[in-house]
Every structure is written in C-alpha cells, then in structure tokens.
C-alpha distance (Angstrom), angle and dihedral (degrees) to the residues before:
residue distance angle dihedral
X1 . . .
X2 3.79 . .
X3 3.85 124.2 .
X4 3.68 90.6 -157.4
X5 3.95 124.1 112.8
X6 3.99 119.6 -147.4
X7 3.81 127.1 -156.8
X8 3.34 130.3 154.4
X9 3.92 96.6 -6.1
X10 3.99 83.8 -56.8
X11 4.05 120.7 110.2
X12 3.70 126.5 -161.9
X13 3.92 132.0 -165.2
X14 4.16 118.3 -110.7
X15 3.80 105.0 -140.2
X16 3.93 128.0 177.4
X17 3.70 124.9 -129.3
X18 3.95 118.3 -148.8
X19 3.57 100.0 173.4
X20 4.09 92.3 46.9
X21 3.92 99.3 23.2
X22 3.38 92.5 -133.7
X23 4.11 135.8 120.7
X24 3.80 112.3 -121.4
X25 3.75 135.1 168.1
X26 4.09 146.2 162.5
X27 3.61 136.1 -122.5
X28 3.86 103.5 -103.4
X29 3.79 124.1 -160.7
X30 3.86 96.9 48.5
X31 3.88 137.0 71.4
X32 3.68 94.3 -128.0
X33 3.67 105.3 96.1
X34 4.27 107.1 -132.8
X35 3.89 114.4 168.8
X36 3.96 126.4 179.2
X37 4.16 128.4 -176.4
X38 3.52 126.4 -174.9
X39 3.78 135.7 169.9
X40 3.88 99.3 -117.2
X41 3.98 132.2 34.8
X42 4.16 79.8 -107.2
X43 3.81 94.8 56.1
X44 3.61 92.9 39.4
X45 4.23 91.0 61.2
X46 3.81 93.2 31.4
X47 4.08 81.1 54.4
X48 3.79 94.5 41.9
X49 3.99 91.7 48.6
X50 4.33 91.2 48.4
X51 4.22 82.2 53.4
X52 3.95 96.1 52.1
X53 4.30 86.5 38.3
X54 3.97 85.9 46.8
X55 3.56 97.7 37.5
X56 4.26 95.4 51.0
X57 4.00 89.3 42.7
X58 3.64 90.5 55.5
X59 4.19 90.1 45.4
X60 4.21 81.5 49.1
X61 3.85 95.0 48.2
X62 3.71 91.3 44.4
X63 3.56 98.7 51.0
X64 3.52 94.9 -124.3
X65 4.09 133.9 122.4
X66 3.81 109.1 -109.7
X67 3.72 110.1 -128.6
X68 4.00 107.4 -105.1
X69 3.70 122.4 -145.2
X70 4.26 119.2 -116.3
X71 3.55 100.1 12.4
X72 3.98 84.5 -172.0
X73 3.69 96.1 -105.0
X74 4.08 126.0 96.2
X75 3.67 135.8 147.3
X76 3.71 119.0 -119.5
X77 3.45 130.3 -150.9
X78 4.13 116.7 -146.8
X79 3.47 150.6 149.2
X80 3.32 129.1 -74.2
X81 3.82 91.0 -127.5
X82 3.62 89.8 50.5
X83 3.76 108.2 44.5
X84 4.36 80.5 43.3
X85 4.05 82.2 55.3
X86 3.78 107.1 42.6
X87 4.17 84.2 42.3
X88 3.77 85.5 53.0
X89 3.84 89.6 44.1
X90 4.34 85.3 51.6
X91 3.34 98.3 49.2
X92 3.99 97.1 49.4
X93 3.94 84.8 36.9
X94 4.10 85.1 51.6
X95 3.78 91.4 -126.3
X96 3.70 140.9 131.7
X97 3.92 110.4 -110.8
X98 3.33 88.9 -113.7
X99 3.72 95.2 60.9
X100 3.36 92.4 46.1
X101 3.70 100.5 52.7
X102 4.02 83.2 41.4
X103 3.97 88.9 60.4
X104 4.09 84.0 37.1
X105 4.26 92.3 64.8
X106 4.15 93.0 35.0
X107 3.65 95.6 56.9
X108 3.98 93.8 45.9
X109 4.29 88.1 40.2
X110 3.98 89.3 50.6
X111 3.88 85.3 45.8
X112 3.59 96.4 48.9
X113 3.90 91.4 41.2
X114 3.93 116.4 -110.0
X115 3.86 123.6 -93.7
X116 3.72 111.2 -81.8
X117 3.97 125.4 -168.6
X118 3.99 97.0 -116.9
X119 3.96 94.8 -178.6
C-alpha cells in the first residue's frame, strides 16, 4: 500500500496530524514547496489536485516552465564492488552502464510492484 497521491505526473506524501486532526501532505519530487490538508482522505486529494491545478496555472500565467518531477536523470552513489559488477555484467550483456542499471531498477520495481495511487 502506498500513501502517496498522483496527479498530473506529480506525487505528494499523506501525513496525519494529531495535534490538528487533520491529513496533510507536500508535493514531493520538485523544489517548489506545495502543501495541502484536508479533514477527510477525499478533501485531502480534492486539496492536493486544486495545488498541482493552481500551481501549473500560475507557471502558465507567469510565463515560466513549471519544474517537472523525475526528469530521468540522477546520480547514484555505489560500491566499488558493485558498480565493478554491474559494469562487468554490461559489458558481457553488450550494454551501456546505463542500460544496464536501467534494466537493474525495472526488474526489482516490477518485482516489488510499481507505485499505485490507492486514494
């Protein structure tokens, strides 16, 4: 079960208040820093989407790009061992390392099931 909410290629974290007994939660993936709350699990993704609607019609009216969330590109820190073993595994695989560590994080995602909106 994920407690993440998707929209729009965006995803945002579903966090409980006790002090305020309310649901909140952030847009995650971006620098801009968008937050929502609402009461109920319905408010709280009605509240989320009105952020993301808000957030790219302000980008739109401002002429500017909005920032978009996994661009496709990060940098990884490994091993030694393991970066010598998956280049290893490219080169007898005749891949680039990048393909190889592409196919590396597919086949554990598609064993571990892929992130699905469950509110």
């Amino acid at each position: 079960m994920s407690n993440l909410l998707s929209y729009k290629n965006y995803n945002g974290t579903v966090e409980y208040s006790k002090e305020d007994s309310c649901l909140f939660g952030k847009v995650v993936g971006i620098k801009s820093l968008l937050s929502y709350e609402g009461d109920s699990v319905q408010e709280l993704k009605q509240n989320f989407q009105s952020v993301i609607d808000e957030y790219l019609e302000d980008c739109k009216e401002r002429d500017v790009e909005p920032e978009q969330p996994y661009k496709g590109t990060f940098n990884v820190r490994i091993s030694p061992e393991l970066h010598r073993n998956i280049a290893v595994y490219a080169i007898e695989h005749g891949k680039s390392l990048n393909a190889a560590v592409e196919e590396a994080i597919g086949n554990m995602v598609r064993a571990g099931g892929q992130i699905q909106e469950t509110y």
